[in-house]
C-alpha positions as CSV (number, residue, x, y, z in Angstrom):
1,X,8.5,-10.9,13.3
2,X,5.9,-13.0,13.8
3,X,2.0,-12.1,13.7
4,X,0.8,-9.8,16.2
5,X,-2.7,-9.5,17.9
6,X,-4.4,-6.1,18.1
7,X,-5.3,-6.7,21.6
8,X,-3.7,-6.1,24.7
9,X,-2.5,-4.8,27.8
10,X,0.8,-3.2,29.2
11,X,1.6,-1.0,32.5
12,X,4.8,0.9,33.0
13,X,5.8,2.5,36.4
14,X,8.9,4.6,36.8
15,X,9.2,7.6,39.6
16,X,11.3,10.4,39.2
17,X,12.3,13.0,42.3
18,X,9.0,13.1,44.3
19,X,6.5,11.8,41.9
20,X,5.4,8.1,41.0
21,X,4.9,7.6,36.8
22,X,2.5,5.1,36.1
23,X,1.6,4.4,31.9
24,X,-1.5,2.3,31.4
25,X,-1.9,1.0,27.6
26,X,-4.7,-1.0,26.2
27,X,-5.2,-2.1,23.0
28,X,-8.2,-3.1,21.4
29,X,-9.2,-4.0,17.2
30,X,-9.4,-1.3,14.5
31,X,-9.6,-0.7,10.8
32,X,-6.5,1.6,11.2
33,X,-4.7,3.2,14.0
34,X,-6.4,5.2,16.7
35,X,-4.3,6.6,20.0
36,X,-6.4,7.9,22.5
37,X,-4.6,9.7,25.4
38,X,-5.4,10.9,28.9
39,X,-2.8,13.0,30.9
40,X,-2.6,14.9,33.3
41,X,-3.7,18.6,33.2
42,X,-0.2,20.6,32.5
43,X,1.1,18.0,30.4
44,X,-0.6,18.6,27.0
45,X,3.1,19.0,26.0
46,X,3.7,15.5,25.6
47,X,1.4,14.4,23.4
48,X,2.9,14.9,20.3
49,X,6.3,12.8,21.7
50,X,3.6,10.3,23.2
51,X,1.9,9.7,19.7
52,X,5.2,9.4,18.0
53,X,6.3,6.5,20.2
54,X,2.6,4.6,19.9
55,X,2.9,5.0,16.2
56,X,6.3,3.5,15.7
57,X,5.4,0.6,17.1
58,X,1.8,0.2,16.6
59,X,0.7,0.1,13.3
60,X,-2.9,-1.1,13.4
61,X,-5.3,-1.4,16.2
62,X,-7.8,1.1,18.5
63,X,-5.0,2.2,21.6
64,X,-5.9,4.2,24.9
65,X,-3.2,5.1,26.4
66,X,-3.4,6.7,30.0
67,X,-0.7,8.6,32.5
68,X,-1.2,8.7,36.4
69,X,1.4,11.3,37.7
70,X,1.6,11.4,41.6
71,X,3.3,13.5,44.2
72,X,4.4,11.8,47.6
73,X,4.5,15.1,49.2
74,X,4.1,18.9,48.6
75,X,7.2,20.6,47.8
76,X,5.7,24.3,49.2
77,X,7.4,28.1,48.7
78,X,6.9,31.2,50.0
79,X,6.6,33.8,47.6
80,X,6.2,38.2,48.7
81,X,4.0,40.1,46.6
82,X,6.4,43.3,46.7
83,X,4.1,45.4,45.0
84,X,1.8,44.9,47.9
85,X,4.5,45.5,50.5
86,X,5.6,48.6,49.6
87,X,1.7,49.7,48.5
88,X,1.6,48.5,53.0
89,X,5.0,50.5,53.4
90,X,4.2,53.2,51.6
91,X,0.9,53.8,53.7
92,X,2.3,53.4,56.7
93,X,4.7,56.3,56.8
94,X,1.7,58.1,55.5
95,X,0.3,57.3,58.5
96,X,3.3,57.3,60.7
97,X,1.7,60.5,62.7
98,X,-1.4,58.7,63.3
99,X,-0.3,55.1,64.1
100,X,2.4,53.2,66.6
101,X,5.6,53.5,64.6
102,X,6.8,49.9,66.0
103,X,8.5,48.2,63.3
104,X,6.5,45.8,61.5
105,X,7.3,42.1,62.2
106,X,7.4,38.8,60.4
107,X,4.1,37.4,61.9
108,X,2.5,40.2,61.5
109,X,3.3,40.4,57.8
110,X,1.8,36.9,57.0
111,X,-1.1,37.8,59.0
112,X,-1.9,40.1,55.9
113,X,-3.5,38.8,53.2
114,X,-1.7,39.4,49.4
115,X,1.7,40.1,51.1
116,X,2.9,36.3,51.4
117,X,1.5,33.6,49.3
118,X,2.2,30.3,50.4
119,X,2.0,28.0,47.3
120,X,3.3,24.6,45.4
121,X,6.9,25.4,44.4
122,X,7.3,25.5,40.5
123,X,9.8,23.7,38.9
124,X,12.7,24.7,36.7
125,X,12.7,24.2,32.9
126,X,15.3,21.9,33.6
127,X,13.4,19.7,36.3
128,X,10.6,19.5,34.0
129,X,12.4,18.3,30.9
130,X,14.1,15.9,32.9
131,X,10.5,14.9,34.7
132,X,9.0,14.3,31.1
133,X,11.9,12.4,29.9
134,X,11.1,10.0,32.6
135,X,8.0,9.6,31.5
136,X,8.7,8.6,28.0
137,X,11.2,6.1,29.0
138,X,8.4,4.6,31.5
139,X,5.9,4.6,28.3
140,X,9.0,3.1,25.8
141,X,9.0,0.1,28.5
142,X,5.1,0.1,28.6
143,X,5.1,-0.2,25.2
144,X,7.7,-2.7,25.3
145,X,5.3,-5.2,27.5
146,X,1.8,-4.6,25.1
147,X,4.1,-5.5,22.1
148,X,4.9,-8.9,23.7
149,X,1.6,-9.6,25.0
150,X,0.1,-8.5,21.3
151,X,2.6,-11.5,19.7
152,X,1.8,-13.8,22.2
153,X,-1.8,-13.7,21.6
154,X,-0.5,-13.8,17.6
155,X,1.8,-17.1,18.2
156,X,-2.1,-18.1,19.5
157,X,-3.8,-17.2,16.5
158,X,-1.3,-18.2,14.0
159,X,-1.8,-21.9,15.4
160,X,-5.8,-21.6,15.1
161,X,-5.6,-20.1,11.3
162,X,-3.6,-22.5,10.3
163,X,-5.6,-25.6,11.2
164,X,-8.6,-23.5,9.4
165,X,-6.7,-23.1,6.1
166,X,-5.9,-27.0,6.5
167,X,-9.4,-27.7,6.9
168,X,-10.0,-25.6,3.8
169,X,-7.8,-27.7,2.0
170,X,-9.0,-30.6,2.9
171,X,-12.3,-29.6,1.9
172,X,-10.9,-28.2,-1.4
173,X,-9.5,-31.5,-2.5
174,X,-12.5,-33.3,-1.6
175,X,-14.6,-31.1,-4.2
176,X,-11.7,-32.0,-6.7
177,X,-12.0,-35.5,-6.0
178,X,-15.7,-35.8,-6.1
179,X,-16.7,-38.1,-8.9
180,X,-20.0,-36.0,-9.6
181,X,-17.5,-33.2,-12.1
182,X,-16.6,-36.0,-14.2
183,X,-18.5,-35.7,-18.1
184,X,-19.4,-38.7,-17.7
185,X,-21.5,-39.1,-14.4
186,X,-23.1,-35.8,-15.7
187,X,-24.3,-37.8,-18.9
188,X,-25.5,-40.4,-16.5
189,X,-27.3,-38.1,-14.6
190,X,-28.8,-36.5,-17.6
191,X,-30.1,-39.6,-18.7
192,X,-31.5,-40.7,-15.7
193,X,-33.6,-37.5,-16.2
194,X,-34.5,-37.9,-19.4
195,X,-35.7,-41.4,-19.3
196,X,-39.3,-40.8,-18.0
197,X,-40.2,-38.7,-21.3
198,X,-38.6,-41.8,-23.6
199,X,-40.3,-44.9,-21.9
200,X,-43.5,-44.8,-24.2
201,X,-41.1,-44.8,-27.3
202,X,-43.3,-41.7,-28.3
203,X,-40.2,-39.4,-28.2
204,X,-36.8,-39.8,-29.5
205,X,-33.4,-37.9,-28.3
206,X,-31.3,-36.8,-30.7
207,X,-27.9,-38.4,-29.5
208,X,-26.0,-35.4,-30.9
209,X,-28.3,-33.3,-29.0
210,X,-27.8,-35.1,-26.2
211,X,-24.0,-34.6,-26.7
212,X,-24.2,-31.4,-27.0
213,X,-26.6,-30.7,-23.4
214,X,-23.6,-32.9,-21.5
215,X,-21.0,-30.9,-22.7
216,X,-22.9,-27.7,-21.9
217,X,-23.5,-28.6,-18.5
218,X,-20.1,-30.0,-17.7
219,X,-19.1,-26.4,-18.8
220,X,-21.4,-24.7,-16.5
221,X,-20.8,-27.6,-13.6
222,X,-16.6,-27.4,-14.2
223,X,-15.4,-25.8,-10.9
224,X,-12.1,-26.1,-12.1
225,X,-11.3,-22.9,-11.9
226,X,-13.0,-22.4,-8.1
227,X,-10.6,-25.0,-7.4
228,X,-7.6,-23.9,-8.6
229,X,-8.2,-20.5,-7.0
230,X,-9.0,-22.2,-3.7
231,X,-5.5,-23.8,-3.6
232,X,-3.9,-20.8,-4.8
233,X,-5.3,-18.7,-1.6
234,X,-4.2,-21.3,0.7
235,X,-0.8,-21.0,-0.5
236,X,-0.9,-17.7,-0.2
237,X,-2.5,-17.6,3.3
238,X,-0.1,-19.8,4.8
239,X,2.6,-17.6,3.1
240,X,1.5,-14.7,5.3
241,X,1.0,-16.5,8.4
242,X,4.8,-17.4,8.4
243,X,6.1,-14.2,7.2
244,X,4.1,-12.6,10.1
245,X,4.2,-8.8,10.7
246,X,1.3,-6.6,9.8
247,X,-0.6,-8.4,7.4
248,X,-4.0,-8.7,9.1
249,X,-5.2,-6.3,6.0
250,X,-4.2,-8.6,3.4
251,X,-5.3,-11.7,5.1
252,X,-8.8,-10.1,5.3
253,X,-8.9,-9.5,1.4
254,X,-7.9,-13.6,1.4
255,X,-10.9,-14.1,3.2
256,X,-13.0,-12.7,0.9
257,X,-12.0,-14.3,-1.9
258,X,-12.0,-17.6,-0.2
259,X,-15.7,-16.6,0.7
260,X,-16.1,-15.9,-3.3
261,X,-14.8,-19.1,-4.6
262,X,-17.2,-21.3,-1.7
263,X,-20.3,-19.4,-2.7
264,X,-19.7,-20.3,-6.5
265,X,-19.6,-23.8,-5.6
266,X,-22.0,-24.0,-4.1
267,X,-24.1,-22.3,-6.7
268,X,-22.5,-24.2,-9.8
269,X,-22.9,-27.9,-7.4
270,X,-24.5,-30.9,-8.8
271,X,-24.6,-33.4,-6.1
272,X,-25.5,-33.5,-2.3
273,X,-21.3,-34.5,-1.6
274,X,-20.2,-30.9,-3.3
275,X,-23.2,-28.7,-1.5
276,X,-22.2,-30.4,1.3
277,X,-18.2,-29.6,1.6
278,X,-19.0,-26.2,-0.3
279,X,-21.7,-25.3,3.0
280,X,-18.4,-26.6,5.0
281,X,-16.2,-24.7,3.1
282,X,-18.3,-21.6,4.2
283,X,-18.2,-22.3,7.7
284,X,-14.6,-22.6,8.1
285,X,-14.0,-19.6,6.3
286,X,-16.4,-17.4,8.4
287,X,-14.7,-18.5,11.3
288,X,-11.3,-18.0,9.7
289,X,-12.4,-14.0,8.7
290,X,-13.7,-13.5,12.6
291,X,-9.8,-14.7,13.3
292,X,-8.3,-12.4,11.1
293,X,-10.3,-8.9,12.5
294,X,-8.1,-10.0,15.7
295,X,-4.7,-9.4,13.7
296,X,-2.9,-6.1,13.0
């Protein structure tokens, strides 16, 4: 599986009997996973079912998912309020010595309000389970087309990532090269500074002293370890990026400890060349961190 994009977009139509389904699923970032769902009044049922089938293949990402149900006609009954017929039946033979005792006719009946109620015709259990099984299936194929679209735009930022952690390695190895961690262009440097106070012969430097000050701030200059870490991350970045999946999480912590590593060289750096590819380093890895809130 390769790495997946938390944004997206996917439609799914399907129709079953009378009515058109139509799913409409965006996808947005998210520190975890959030469904949002709009359906139609009447079919609250389905959102456990719905929310099931998001989850199994979402993992990570802000989702709206929303369902437009439509009828291409009326399916109409006709439906006799007995009660209220022979409540009219019954007070007509009450009447019958007062009244025309014509029987009553068909037209006349509708003609009365509350006898005959003209109304949408209800569906069967069965209709309805077979209705909302057709809507799932439209929402597995919905789901089907925002998990390609969310890999494609992964493929895309797979590619960008990984010229950001070469560019990071590039700059890593030019701090390693730099000649300015060596002992002795720190003795040089330190002698350089120290020369001003020993031109009027008045003062004299201990050499073991001034041993001992090199070798503290080679100590304190070493970025060794910053380096070491820096390749170390690298390897493991480009690890994830080819094992793909859901790994936006771990990626992030990555970039935080590439962020860690660039901040102490730049704190612990000695010359203009290190401060430079350190302020580099920085860059990159911002932009790198702004890719990765993109991945699932």
């Amino acid at each position: 599986m390769g790495l997946q994009s938390m944004t997206g977009f996917a439609r799914g139509e399907g129709s079953y009997g009378r009515y058109r389904i139509v799913w409409e699923l965006r996808s947005v970032n998210g520190k975890g996973l959030d469904i949002r769902l709009r359906l139609p009044a009447g079919l609250e049922r389905l959102e456990p079912d719905v929310r099931r089938l998001v989850g199994e293949k979402v993992t990570r990402g802000n989702i709206q998912a929303s369902l437009a149900l439509a009828a291409s006609e009326t399916k109409l009954e006709a439906v006799l309020n007995r009660e209220a017929l022979e409540a009219l039946l019954s007070l007509r033979a009450d009447l019958a010595d007062v009244i025309d005792p014509a029987p009553l006719r068909l037209d006349t009946l509708l003609g009365i309000r509350g006898i005959v109620d003209i109304r949408e015709a209800e569906e069967s259990e069965e209709e309805a389970a077979a209705r909302d099984a057709e809507i799932l299936t439209c929402l597995r194929q919905a789901l089907v087309h925002l998990m390609q679209m969310r890999e494609q735009e992964g493929a895309a930022l797979a590619e960008v990532m990984g010229r950001q952690v070469d560019r990071i390695e590039e700059l890593t190895m030019a701090v390693e090269r730099d000649p300015s961690r060596t002992p002795e262009e720190i003795a040089r440097r330190l002698q350089q500074q120290v020369a001003p106070l020993l031109q009027d012969g008045s003062q004299s430097l201990d050499p073991v002293r001034l041993h001992a000050e090199v070798a503290l701030l080679a100590t304190k200059a070493d970025l060794r370890e910053e380096i070491d870490r820096l390749k170390t991350h690298v390897a493991a970045t480009r690890e994830l990026l080819a094992k793909g999946g859901p790994v936006g999480r771990r990626l992030d912590f990555l970039a935080q400890e590439f962020n860690r590593e660039s901040n102490t060289i730049c704190s612990k750096s000695n010359s203009a060349a290190v401060t430079a590819a350190g302020v580099e380093l920085k860059v990159v890895i911002d932009q790198f961190r702004e890719q990765v809130q993109n991945l699932e």
